[in-house]
DRENSEDREN-871296 format. One record per residue (C-alpha): residue number from 0; residue in one letter; x, y, z. Coordinates in nm, 4 decimals. Last residue first. Layout:
<sites>
n, res, xx, yy, zz
NUM, A, X, Y, Z $
...
</sites>
This chain:
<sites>
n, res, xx, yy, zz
79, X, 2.6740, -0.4144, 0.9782 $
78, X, 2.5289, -0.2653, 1.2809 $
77, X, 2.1458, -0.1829, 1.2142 $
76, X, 2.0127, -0.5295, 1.3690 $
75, X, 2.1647, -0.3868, 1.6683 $
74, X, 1.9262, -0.0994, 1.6667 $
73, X, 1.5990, -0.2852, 1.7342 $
72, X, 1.3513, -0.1037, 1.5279 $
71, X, 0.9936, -0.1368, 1.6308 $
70, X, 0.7018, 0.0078, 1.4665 $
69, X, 0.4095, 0.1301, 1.6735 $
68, X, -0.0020, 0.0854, 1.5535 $
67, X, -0.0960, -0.0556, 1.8824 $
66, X, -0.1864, -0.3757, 1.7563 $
65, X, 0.1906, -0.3894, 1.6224 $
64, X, 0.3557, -0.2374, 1.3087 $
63, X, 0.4804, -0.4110, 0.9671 $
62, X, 0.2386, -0.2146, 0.7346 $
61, X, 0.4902, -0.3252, 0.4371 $
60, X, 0.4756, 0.0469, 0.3743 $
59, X, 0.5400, 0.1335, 0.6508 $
58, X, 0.8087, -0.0691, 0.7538 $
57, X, 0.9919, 0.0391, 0.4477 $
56, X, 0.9237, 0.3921, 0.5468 $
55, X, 1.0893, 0.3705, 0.9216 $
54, X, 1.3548, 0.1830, 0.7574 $
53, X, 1.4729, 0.5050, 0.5012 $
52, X, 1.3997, 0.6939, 0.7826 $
51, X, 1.6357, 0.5307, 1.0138 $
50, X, 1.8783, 0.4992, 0.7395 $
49, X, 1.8661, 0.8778, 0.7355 $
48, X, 1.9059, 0.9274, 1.1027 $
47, X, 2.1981, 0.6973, 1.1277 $
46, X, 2.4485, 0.9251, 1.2912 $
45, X, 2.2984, 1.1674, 1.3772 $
44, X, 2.0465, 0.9485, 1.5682 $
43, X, 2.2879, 0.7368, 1.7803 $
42, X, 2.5573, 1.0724, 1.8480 $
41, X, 2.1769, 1.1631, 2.0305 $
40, X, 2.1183, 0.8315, 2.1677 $
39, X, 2.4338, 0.7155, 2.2838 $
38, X, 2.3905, 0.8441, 2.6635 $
37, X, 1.9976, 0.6841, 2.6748 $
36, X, 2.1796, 0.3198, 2.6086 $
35, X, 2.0613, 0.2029, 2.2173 $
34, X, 1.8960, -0.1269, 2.2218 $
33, X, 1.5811, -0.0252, 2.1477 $
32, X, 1.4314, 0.2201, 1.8553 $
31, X, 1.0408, 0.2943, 1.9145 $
30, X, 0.8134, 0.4077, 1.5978 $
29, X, 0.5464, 0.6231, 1.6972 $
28, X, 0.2243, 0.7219, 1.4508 $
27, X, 0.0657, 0.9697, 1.4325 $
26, X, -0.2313, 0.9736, 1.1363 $
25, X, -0.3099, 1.1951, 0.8553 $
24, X, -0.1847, 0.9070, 0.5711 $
23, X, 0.1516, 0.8488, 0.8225 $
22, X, 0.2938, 1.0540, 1.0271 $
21, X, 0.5649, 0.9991, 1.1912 $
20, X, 0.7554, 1.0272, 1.5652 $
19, X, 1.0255, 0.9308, 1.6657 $
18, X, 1.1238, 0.7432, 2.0094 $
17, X, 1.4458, 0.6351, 2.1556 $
16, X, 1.3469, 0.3958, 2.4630 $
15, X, 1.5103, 0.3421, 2.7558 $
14, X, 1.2211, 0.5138, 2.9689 $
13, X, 1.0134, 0.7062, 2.6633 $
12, X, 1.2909, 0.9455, 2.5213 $
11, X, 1.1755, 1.1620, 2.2286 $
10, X, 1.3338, 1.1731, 1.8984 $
9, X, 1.4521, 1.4413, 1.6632 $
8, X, 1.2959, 1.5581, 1.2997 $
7, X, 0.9406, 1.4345, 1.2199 $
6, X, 0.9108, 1.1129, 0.9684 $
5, X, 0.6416, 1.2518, 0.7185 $
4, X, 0.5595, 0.9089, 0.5230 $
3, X, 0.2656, 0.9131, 0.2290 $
2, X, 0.1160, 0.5686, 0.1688 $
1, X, 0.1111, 0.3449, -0.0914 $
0, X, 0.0000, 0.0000, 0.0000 $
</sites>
């Protein structure tokens, strides 16, 4: 399915939990990034901001997000 992506700029912190926010067809969605400790988060995000978009969409657009409507990145599975 098609649908438009705005992927705000920045995260939020939820507990341990980097969190950014999208929206997607209208709607606000939250996708939450693990495995990152709250002290890495910020050199985290500059530095892979753009493949975090570039994931954030492709789980989008596959519709891969839970009951609650929140994707889940687990940042390990980013290291190559």
């Amino acid at each position: 399915m098609n649908q438009a992506v705005q992927i705000q700029d920045g995260f939020e912190i939820l507990d341990d939990i980097m969190v950014i926010k999208l929206i997607v067809s209208g709607l606000i969605m939250h996708c939450h990034v693990r495995g990152i400790a709250i002290g890495d988060m910020d050199e985290f995000y500059q530095a892979n901001q753009f493949d975090l978009e570039e994931i954030i969409s492709e789980l989008v657009e596959n519709e891969q997000w839970d009951e609650n409507g929140v994707i889940h990145i687990n940042a390990k599975s980013m290291e190559a």
